[in-house]
LODREN-814316 format. One record per residue (C-alpha): y, x, z; residue number from 1. Coordinates in nm, 4 decimals, decimal comma. Each point is the difference from the previous one (the first is absolute). Last residue first. Layout:
y/x/z/pos
Y/X/Z/NUM
...
***
This chain:
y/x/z/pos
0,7868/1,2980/0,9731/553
0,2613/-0,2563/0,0246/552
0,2601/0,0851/0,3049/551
-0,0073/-0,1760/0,2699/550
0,2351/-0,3023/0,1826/549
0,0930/-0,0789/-0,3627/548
0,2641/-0,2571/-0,0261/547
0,2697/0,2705/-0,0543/546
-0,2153/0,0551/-0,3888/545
0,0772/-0,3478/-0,1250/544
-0,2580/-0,1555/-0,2198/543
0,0221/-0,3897/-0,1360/542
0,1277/0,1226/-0,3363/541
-0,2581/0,2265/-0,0524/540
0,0585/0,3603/0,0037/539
-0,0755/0,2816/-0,3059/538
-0,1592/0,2583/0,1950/537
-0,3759/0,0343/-0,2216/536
0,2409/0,2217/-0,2886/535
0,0610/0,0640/-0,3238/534
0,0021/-0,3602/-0,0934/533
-0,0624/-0,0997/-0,3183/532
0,2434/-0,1163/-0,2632/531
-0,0056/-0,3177/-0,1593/530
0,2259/-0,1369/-0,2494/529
-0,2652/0,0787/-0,3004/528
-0,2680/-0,1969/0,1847/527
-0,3465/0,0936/-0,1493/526
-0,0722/0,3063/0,2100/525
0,1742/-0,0986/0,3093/524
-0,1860/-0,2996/0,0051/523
-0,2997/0,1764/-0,1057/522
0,0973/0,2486/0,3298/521
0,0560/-0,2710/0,2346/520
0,3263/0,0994/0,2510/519
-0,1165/0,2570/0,2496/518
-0,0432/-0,1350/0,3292/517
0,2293/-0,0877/0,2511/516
0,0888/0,1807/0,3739/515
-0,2272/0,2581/-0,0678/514
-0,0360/0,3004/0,2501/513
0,2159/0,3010/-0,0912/512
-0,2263/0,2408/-0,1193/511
-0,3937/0,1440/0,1610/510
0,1905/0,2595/0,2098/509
-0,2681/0,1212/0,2037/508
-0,2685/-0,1178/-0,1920/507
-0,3026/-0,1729/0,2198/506
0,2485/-0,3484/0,0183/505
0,0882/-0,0525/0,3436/504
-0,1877/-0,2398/0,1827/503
0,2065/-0,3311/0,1490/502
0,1432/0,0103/0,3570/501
0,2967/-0,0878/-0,1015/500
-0,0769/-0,3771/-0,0622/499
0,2247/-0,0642/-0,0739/498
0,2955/0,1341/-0,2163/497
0,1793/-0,3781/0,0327/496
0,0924/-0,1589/-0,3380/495
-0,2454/0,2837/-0,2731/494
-0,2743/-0,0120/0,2350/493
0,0216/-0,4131/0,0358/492
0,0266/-0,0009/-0,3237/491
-0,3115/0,2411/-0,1383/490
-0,2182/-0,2455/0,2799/489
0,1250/-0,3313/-0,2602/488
-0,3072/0,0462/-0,2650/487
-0,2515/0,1114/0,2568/486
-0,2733/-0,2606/-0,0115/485
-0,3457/0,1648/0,0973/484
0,1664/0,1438/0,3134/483
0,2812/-0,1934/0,0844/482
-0,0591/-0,0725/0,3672/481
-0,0057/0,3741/0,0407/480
0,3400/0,0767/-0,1219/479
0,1178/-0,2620/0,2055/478
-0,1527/0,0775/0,3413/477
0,1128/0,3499/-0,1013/476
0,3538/-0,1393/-0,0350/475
0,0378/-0,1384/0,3421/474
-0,1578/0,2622/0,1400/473
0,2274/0,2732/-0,1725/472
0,2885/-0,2022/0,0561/471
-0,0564/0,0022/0,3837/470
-0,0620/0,3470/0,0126/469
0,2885/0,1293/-0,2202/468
0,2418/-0,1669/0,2495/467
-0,1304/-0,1510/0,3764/466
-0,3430/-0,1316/0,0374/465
-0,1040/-0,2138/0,3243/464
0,0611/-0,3679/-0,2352/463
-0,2206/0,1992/-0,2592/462
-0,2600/0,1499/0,2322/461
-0,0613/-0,3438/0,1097/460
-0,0248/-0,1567/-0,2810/459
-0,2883/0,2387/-0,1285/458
-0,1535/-0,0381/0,3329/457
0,0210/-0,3637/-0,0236/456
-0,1326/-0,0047/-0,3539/455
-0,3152/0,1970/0,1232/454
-0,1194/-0,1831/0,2947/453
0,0379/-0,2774/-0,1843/452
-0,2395/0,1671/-0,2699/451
-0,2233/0,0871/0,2769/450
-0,0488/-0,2779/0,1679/449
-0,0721/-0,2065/-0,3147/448
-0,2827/0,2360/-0,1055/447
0,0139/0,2721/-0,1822/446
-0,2497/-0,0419/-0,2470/445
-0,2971/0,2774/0,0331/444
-0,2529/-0,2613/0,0627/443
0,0625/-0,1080/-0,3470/442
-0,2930/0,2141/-0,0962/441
0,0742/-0,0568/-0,3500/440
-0,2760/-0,1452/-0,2638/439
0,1937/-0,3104/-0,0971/438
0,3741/0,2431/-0,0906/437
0,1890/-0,3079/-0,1070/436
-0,0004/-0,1605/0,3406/435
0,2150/0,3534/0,1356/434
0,2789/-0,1800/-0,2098/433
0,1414/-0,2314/0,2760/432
0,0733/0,2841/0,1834/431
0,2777/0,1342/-0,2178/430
0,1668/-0,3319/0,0190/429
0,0041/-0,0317/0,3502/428
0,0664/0,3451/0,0257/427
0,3655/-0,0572/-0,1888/426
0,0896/-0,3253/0,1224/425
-0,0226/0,0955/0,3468/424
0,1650/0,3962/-0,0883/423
0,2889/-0,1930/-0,1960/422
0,0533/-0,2266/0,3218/421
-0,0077/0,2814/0,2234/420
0,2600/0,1813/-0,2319/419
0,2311/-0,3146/0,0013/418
0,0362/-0,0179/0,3573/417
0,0764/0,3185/0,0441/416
0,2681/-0,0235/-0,2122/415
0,1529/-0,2980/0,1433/414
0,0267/0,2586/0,2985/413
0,0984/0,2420/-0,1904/412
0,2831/-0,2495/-0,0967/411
0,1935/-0,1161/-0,2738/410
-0,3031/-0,0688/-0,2242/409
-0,0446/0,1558/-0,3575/408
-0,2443/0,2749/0,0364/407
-0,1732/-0,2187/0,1963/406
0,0091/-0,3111/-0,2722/405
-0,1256/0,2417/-0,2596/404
-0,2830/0,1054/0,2438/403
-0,0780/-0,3883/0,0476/402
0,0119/-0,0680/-0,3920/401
-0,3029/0,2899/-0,0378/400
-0,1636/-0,1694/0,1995/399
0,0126/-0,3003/-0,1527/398
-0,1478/0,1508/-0,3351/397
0,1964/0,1488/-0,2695/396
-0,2278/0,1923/-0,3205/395
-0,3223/0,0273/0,1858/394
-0,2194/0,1312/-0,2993/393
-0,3643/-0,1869/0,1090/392
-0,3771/0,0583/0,0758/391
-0,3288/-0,1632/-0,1607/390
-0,0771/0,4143/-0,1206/389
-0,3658/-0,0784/0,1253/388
0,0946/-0,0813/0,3449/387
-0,2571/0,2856/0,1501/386
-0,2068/0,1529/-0,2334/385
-0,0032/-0,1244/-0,3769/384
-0,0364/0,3725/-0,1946/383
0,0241/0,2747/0,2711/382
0,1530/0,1190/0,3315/381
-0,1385/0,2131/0,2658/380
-0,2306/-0,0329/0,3172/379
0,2198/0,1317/0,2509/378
-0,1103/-0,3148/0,2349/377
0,2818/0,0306/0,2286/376
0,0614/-0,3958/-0,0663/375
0,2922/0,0580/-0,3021/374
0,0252/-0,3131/-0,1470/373
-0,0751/0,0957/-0,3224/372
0,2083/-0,0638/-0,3521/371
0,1661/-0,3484/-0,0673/370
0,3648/0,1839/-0,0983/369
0,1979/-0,1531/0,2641/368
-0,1629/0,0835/0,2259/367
-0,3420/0,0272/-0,0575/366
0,0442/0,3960/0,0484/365
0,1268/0,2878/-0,2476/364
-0,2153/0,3216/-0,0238/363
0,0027/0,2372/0,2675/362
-0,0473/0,3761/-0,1874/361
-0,4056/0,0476/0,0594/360
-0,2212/-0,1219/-0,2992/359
0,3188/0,0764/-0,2768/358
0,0186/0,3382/0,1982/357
-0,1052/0,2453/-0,2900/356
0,3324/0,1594/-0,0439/355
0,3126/-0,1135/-0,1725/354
0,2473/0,2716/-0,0761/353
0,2893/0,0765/0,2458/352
0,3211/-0,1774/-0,0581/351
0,0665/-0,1004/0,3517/350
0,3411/-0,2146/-0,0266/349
-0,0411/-0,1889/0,3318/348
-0,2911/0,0614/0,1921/347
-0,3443/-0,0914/-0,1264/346
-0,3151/-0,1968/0,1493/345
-0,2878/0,0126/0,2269/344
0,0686/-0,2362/0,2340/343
-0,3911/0,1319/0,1275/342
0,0957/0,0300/0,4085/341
0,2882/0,2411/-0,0576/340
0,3203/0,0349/-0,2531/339
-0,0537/0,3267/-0,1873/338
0,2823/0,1274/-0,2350/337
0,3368/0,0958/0,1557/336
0,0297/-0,1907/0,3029/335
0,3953/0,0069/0,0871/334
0,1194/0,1832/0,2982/333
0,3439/0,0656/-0,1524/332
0,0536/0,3658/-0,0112/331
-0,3667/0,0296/-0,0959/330
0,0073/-0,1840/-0,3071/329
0,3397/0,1378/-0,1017/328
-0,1532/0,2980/0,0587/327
-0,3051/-0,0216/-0,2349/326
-0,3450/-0,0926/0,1647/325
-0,2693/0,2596/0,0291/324
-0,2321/-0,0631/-0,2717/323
-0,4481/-0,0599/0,0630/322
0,0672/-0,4075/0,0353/321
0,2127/0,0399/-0,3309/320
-0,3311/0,0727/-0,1908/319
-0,1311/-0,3029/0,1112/318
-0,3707/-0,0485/-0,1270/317
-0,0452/0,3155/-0,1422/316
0,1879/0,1539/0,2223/315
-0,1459/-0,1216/0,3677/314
0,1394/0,0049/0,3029/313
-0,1877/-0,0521/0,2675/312
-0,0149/-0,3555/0,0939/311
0,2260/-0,2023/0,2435/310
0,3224/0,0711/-0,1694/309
-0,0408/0,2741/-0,2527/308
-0,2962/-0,1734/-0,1485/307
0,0342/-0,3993/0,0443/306
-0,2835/-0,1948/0,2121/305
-0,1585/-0,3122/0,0049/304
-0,0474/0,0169/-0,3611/303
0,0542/-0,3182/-0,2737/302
0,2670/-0,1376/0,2230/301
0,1187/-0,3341/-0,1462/300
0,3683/-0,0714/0,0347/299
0,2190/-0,2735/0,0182/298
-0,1904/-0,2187/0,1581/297
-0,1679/0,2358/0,2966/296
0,3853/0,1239/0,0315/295
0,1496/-0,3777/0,0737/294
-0,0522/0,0230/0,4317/293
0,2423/0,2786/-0,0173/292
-0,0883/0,2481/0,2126/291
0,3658/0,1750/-0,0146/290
-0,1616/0,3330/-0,0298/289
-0,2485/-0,1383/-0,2991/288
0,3097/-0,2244/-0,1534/287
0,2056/0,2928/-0,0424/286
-0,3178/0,2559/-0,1164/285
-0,1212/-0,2273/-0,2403/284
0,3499/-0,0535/-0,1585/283
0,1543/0,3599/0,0117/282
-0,3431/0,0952/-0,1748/281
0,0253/-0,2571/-0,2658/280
-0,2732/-0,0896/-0,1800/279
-0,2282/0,2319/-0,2779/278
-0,0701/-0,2588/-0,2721/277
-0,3512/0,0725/-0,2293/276
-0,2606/-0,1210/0,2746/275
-0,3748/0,0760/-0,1050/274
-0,1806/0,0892/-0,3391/273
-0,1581/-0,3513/0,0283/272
0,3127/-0,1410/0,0458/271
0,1531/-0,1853/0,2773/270
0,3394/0,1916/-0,0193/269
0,2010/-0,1170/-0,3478/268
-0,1280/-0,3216/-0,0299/267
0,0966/-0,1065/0,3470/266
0,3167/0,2230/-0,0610/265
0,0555/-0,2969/-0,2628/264
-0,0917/-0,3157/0,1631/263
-0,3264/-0,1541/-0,1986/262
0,0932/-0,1785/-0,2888/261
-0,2180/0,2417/-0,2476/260
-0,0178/-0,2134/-0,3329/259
-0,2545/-0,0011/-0,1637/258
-0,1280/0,1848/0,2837/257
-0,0241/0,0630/0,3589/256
0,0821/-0,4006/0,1527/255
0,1008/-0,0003/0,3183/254
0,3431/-0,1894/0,0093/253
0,3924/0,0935/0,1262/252
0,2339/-0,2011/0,1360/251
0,3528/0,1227/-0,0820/250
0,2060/-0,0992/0,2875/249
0,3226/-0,2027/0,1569/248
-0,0362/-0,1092/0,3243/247
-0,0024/-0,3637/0,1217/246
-0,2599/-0,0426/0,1999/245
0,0846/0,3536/0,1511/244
0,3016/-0,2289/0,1389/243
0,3574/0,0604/-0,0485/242
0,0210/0,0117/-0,3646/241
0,3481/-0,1998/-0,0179/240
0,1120/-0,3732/0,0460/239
0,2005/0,0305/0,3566/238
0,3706/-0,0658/-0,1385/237
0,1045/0,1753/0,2734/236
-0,1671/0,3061/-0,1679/235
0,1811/-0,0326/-0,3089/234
0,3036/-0,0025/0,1287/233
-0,0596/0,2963/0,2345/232
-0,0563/0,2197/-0,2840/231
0,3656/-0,1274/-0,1757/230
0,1211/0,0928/0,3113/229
-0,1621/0,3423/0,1224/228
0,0608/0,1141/-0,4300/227
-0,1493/0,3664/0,0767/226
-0,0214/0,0557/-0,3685/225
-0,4133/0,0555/0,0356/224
-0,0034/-0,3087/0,2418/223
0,1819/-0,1908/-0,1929/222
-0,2011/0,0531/-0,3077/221
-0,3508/-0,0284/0,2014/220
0,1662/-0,3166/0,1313/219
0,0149/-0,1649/-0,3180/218
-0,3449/0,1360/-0,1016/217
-0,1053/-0,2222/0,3114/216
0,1768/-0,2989/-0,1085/215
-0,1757/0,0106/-0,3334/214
-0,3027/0,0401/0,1901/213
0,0197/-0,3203/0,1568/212
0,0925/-0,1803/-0,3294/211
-0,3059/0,1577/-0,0975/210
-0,2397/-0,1582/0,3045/209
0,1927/-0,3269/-0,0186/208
-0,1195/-0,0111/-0,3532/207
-0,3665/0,0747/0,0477/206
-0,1420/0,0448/-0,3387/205
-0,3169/0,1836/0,0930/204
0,2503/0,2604/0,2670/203
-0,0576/0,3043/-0,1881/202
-0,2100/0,0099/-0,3173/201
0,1170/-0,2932/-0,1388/200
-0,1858/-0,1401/-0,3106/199
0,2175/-0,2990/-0,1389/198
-0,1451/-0,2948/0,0357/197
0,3533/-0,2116/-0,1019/196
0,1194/0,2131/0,3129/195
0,1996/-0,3226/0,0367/194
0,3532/0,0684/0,2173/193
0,1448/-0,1662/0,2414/192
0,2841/0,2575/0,0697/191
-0,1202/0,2754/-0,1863/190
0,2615/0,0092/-0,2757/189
0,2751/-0,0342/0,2743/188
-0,1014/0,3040/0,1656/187
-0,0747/0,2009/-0,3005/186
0,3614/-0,0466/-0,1015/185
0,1027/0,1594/0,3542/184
-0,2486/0,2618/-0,0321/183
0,1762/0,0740/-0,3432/182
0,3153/-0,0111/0,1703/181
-0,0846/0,2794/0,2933/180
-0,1372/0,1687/-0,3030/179
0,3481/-0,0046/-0,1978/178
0,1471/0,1429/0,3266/177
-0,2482/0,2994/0,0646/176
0,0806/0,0776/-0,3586/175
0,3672/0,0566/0,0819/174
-0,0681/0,2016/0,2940/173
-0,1769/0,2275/-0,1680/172
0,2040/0,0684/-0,3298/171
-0,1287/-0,1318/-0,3501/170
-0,1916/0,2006/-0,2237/169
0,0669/-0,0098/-0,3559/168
-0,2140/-0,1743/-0,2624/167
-0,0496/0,1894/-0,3187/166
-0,1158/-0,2545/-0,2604/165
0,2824/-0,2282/0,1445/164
0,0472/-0,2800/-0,2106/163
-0,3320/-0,0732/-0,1326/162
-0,1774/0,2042/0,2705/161
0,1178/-0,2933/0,2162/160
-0,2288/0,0494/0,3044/159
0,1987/0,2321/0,1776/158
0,3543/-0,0066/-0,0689/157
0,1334/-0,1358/0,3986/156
-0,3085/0,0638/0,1409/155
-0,0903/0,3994/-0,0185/154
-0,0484/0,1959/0,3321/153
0,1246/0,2571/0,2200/152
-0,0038/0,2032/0,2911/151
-0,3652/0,1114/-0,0847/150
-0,2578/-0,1208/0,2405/149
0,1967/-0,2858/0,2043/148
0,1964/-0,0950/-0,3425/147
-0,3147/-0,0572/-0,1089/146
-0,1382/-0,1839/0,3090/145
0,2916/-0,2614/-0,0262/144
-0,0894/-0,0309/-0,3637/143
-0,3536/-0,0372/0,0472/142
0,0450/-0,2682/0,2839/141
0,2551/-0,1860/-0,2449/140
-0,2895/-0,0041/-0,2901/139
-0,2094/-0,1683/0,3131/138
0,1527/-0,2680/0,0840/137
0,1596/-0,0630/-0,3859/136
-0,3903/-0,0081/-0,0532/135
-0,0931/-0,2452/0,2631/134
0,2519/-0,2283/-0,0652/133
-0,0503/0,0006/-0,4057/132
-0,3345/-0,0961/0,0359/131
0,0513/-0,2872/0,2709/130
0,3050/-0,1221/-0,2018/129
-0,2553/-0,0530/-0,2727/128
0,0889/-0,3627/-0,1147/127
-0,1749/-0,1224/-0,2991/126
0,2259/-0,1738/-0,2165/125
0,0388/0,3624/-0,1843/124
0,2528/0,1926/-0,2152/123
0,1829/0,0758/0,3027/122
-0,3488/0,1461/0,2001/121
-0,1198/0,1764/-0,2928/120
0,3369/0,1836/-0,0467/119
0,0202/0,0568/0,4017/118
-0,3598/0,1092/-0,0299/117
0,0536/0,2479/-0,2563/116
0,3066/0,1502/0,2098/115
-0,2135/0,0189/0,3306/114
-0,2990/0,1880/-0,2289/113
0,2516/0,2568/-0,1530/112
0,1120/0,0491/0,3810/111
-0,3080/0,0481/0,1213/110
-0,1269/0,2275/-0,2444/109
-0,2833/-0,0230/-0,3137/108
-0,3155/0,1354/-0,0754/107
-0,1354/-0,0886/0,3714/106
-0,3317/0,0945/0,1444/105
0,1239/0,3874/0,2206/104
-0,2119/0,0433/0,2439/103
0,0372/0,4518/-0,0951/102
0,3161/0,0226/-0,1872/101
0,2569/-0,0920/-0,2754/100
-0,0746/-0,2981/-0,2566/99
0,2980/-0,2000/0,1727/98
0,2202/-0,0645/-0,2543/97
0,3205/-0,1723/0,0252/96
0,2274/0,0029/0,3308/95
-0,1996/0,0575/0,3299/94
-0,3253/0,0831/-0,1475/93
0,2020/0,2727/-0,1861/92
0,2036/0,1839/0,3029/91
-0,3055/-0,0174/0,2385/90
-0,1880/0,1574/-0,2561/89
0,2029/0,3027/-0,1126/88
0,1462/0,0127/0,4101/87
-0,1700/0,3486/0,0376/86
0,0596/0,1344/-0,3392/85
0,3406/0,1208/0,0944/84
-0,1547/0,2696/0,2101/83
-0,1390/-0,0305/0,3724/82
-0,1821/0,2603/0,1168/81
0,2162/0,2933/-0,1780/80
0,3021/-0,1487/0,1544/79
-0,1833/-0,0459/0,3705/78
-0,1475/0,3639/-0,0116/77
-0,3133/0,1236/0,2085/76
-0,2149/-0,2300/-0,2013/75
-0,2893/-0,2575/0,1694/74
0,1483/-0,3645/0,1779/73
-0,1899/-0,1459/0,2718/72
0,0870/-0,3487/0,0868/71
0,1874/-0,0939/0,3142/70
0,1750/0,2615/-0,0478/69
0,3253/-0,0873/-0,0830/68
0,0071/0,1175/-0,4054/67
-0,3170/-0,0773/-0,0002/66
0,0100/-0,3729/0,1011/65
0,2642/-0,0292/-0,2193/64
-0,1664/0,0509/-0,3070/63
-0,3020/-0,1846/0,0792/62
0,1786/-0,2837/0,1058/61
0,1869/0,0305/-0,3575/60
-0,3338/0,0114/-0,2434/59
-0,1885/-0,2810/0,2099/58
0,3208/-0,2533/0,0251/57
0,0503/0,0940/-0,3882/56
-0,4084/-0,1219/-0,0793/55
0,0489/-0,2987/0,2012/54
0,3461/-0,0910/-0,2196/53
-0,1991/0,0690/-0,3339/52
-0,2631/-0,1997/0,1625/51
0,1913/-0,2846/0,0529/50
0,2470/0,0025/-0,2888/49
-0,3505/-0,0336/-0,1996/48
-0,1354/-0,2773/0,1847/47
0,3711/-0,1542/-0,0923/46
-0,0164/0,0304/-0,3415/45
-0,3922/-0,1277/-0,0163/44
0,1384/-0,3024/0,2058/43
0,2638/-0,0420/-0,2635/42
-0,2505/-0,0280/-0,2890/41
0,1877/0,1927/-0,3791/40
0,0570/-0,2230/-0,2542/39
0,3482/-0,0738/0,0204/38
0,0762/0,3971/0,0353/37
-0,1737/0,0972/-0,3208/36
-0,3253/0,1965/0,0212/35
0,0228/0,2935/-0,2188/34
-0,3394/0,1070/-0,1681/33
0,0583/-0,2753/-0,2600/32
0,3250/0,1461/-0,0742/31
0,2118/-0,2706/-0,0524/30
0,2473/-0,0953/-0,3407/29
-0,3514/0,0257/-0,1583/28
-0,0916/-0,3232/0,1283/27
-0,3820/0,0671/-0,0609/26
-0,2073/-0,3149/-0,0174/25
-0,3546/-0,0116/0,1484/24
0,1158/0,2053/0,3389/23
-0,0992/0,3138/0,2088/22
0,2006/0,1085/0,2708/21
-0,1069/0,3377/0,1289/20
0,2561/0,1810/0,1582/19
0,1464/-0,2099/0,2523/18
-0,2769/-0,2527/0,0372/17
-0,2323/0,3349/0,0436/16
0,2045/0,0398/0,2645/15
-0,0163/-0,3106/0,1973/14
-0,3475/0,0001/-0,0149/13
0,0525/0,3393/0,1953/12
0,2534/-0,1327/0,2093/11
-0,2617/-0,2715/0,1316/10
-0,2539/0,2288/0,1014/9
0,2796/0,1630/0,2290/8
0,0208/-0,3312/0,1501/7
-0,3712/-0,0873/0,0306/6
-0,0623/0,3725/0,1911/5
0,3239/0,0152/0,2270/4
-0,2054/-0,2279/0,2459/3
0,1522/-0,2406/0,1148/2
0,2132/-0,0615/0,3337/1
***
């Protein structure tokens, strides 16, 4: 795939169209700073659906992968760490504006941008079925995922702020439906469609590739509602993402300024002040006693060594390396702050103040951000080292399809069959980014042995696993297959309790874990017939509490 560097270029021409038209002859019936629909170019509308949609897939993995652990999150309290501002962003780019947030290059929403194409479209000869495909594809992947995040969602009255200047939410289930239509709509549109040179950042205008993911988002929904039959439909009809080929991504570019297109947590930790995101100690510490053949991706060790763990303690550095560990740490075993051999990181909920670690906490790896391979060399991270921020945001890969299909099969057996194929997919992929890191010592690759080796002990533990301890493989396999694209790990938790053997939060009683999100506080704000939540326990459609094998923590 492309760079994001000529498409993001792109939106900002298309701005100044927006907001800047100048003309010879004033119709003073039109603001000349408003661009009317008929004039407006439908491959800049559907760049910008893009990235607004990119930007969302960054904003909710991110999300989730806190909540689970896969991510680190900091605050003691889930309702204080998550108020109704949380979704601001996610809420706008999906339906009108999306000036909200950090990688944010889009003025307007997906859904404002669908509708103007549709007009454009029907006024047209020119036939942009591809345009409207791909964003009914992915407007009904935001709605899913909103209802996902906060129970509900607007479809029915959004859009129409003629009619409904106030639009109401509509009920779960109900807005899972009109999505499963939309993809239905954007299955037809993309049936032989032209991409009329329309920049696409995902699959280059590859129809067969989108039609494939619209299948995929199809079984995401069935999956999530536990529909086995309407699931196993689509999967006897064969044409899904079921090859890394195939997988669904955000490719990301090197380029430091003007603009920065370089994967995000790239930008964030290869600094010349040093690493700025503290990872996941229930991560690093899960795949470093499982020897996962993936951790020298994922992460890249700054230190060799972590005080508290293999290094005397030390306050300034790690304060929490010097505390004895509350009960509830103790009663369950759990490492409270210092995971050994340099995963320096944080545990779940530490709210301590940021010390001067940014040249020793591990900083993220070349996959799938396009940081170091990490070789042992402990030399540090800075401006252009390793992959150079050319990384990607995962959003559903083939892998991730395989652990859907497990958690679906009628077997353990099947099971089994489809966690070795989700581990195969899944470290074939990861390896294939060590190539970005040119100055690694890719000596330290696990080799081919090894990484069978690996995936048959994994299997085998499952198939000799009884109970909590085969779900807690199965589901730490998962978990750790979506590191760097998280958006559907806060599901899985919220359908199954598993994995149990997740960190506690540091505070004892840190509230009732979240089952949605706040609704959007400027929603709330500027929608007389909304009223917030009081509450993170407000249940999705899709959740039923007897399902849980463990409780959520």
């Amino acid at each position: 795939m492309k760079s994001f560097l000529k498409y993001i270029t792109i939106v900002f021409i298309a701005g100044g169209l927006f907001t800047a038209c100048e003309t010879t002859e004033l119709d003073l019936r039109i603001s000349p700073n408003d661009l009317a629909s008929d004039q407006a170019d439908p491959n800049l509308l559907l760049t910008s659906i893009q990235l607004a949609y990119a930007t969302n897939m960054q904003v909710l993995s991110d999300r989730s992968g806190e909540l689970v652990r896969i991510d680190y999150m900091f605050g003691r309290d889930y309702f204080n760490n998550y108020p109704g501002s949380t979704l601001n962003g996610v809420w706008s780019r999906t339906y009108s504006s999306g000036g909200n947030g950090v990688g944010d290059f889009t003025g307007v929403g997906i859904l404002t941008n669908l509708q103007t194409l549709e007009s454009i479209d029907e006024a047209s000869d020119t036939d942009y079925s591809f345009h409207i495909g791909v964003a009914k594809t992915l407007y009904a992947h935001q709605l899913m995922l909103l209802v996902d995040f906060l129970g509900e969602a607007a479809f029915s009255e959004a859009g129409n702020p003629g009619e409904f200047p106030a639009p109401s939410l509509d009920e779960g289930s109900s807005v899972y439906a009109a999505a499963l239509s939309l993809l239905d709509e954007a299955a037809t549109a993309l049936n032989g469609a032209d991409n009329l040179g329309a920049a696409d950042i995902f699959y280059a205008g590859d129809t067969e590739k989108w039609i494939k993911l619209v299948n995929t988002i199809r079984l995401k929904a069935y999956y999530t509602t536990n529909n086995t039959a309407a699931f196993n439909q689509v999967i006897a009809g064969g044409n899904f993402i079921s090859d890394n080929d195939d997988d669904f991504q955000v490719q990301y570019g090197t380029s430091e300024l003007q603009p920065d297109d370089r994967h995000p947590d790239y930008a964030a930790d290869y600094t010349p002040s040093g690493a700025n995101i503290y990872q996941s100690n229930w991560m690093m510490e899960t795949m470093l006693n499982n020897d996962d053949p993936r951790i020298r991706y994922y992460f890249y060790r700054q230190v060799d060594a972590t005080p508290g763990a293999d290094a005397p303690a030390n306050e300034e550095d790690l304060a929490c390396s010097l505390v004895v560990p509350p009960q509830h740490y103790q009663d369950g075993g759990f490492t409270y702050c210092s995971v050994p051999n340099g995963y320096w990181g944080r545990s779940h909920g530490n709210d301590e103040g940021t010390p001067p670690d940014n040249f020793k906490r591990a900083a993220v790896g070349v996959y799938p951000a396009g940081g170091r391979f990490d070789d042992n060399s402990f030399d540090g991270v800075g401006l252009g080292l390793g992959g150079a921020g050319a990384g990607i945001e995962p959003i559903m890969l083939a892998s991730y399809v395989d652990f859907w299909r497990g958690a679906m099969a009628a077997s353990d057996a099947e099971r089994a069959n489809f966690l070795r194929a989700g581990l195969e997919k899944s470290i074939e992929k990861v390896q294939s980014f060590g190539s970005l890191d040119a100055n690694a010592d890719l000596s330290f690759e696990p080799d081919a042995a090894a990484v069978t080796s690996y995936i048959d002990g994994i299997v085998a533990d499952f198939n000799a696993a009884t109970g909590d301890d085969k779900e807690n493989i199965y589901a730490e396999q998962y978990f750790t297959t979506l590191y760097g694209g998280s958006v559907e790990a806060w599901t899985y938790y919220r359908k199954t309790g598993y994995p149990n053997t997740l960190l506690p939060n540091w505070e004892p009683n840190p509230g009732p874990f979240p089952l949605t999100f706040l609704y959007p506080q400027n929603e709330v704000i500027t929608n007389p017939g909304l009223t917030q939540k009081q509450s993170l326990t407000e249940e999705p459609f899709w959740f039923n509490a007897s399902d849980l094998g463990s409780p959520l923590y």
